[in-house]
C-alpha positions as a printed Julia matrix, in Angstrom:
96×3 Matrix{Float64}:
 118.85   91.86   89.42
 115.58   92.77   88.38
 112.61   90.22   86.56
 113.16   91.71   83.3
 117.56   91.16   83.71
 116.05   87.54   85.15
 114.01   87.07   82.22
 117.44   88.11   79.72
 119.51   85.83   81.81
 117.49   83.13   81.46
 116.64   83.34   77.83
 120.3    83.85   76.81
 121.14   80.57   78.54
 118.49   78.57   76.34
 116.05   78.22   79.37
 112.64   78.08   78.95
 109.59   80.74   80.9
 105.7    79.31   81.15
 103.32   79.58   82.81
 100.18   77.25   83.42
  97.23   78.54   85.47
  98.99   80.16   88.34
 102.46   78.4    88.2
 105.37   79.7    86.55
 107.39   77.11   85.36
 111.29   77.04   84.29
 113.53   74.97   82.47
 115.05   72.67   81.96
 115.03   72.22   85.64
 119.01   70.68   85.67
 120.06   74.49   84.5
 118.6    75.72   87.38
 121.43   77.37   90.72
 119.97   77.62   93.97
 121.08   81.72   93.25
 118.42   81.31   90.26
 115.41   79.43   92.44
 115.78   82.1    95.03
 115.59   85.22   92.19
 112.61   83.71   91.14
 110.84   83.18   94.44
 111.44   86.73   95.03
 110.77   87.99   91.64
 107.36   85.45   91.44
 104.74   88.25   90.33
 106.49   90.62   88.04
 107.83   86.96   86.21
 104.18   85.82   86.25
 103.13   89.6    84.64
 106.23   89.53   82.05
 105.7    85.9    80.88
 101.41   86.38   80.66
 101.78   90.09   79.35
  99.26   91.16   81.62
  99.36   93.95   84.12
 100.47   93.34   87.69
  98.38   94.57   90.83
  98.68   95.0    94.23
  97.56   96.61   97.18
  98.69   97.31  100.79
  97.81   98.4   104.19
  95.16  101.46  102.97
  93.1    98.35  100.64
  93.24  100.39   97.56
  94.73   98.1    95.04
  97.14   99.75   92.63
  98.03   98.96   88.5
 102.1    98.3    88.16
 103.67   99.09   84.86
 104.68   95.75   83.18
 108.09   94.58   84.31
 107.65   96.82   87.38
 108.84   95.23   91.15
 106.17   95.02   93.46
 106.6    97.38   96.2
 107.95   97.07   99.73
 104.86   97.52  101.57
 102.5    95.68   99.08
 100.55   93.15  101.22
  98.91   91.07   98.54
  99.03   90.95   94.62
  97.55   89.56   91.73
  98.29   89.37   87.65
  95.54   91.14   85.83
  92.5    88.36   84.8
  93.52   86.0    88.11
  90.59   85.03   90.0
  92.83   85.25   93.53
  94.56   87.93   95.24
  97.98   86.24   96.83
  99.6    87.64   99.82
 103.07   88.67   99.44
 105.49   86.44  100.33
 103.61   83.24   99.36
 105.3    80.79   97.17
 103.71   78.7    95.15
């Protein structure tokens, strides 16, 4: 499933997508599977960039970051990323 399917899924079954400063929060909470909490921790920063409408970066092991499409999955060897306008690069892998 990708973020934007996620995204779908979610609105079709009346749950809600924020975010507030660099959480992303879901609800109601009591909708939530453990299938859903673990699609989200691994689909964290394209949410974040679908939900804000800004542009996801990223940027691996050469240090050049890179501009994702919106909706886009970040890629396998990105080693940190950020959503366009944050004031933190965060490294891949890290849930918050």
């Amino acid at each position: 499933m990708t973020a934007i399917e996620l995204v779908v899924t979610f609105n079709k079954r009346g749950m809600n997508m924020i975010v507030e400063g660099a959480l992303l929060k879901i609800g109601p909470l009591d909708m939530l599977t453990n299938t859903d909490r673990e699609l989200i921790r691994r689909h964290r920063p394209a949410l974040l960039a679908l939900v804000t409408g800004r542009l996801l970066w990223w940027f691996g092991a050469d240090g050049r970051p890179a501009q994702l499409p919106l909706g886009a999955e970040l890629p396998s060897g990105a080693r940190f990323w950020c959503v366009e306008g944050a004031n933190v690069w965060t490294p891949n892998g890290e849930m918050r």
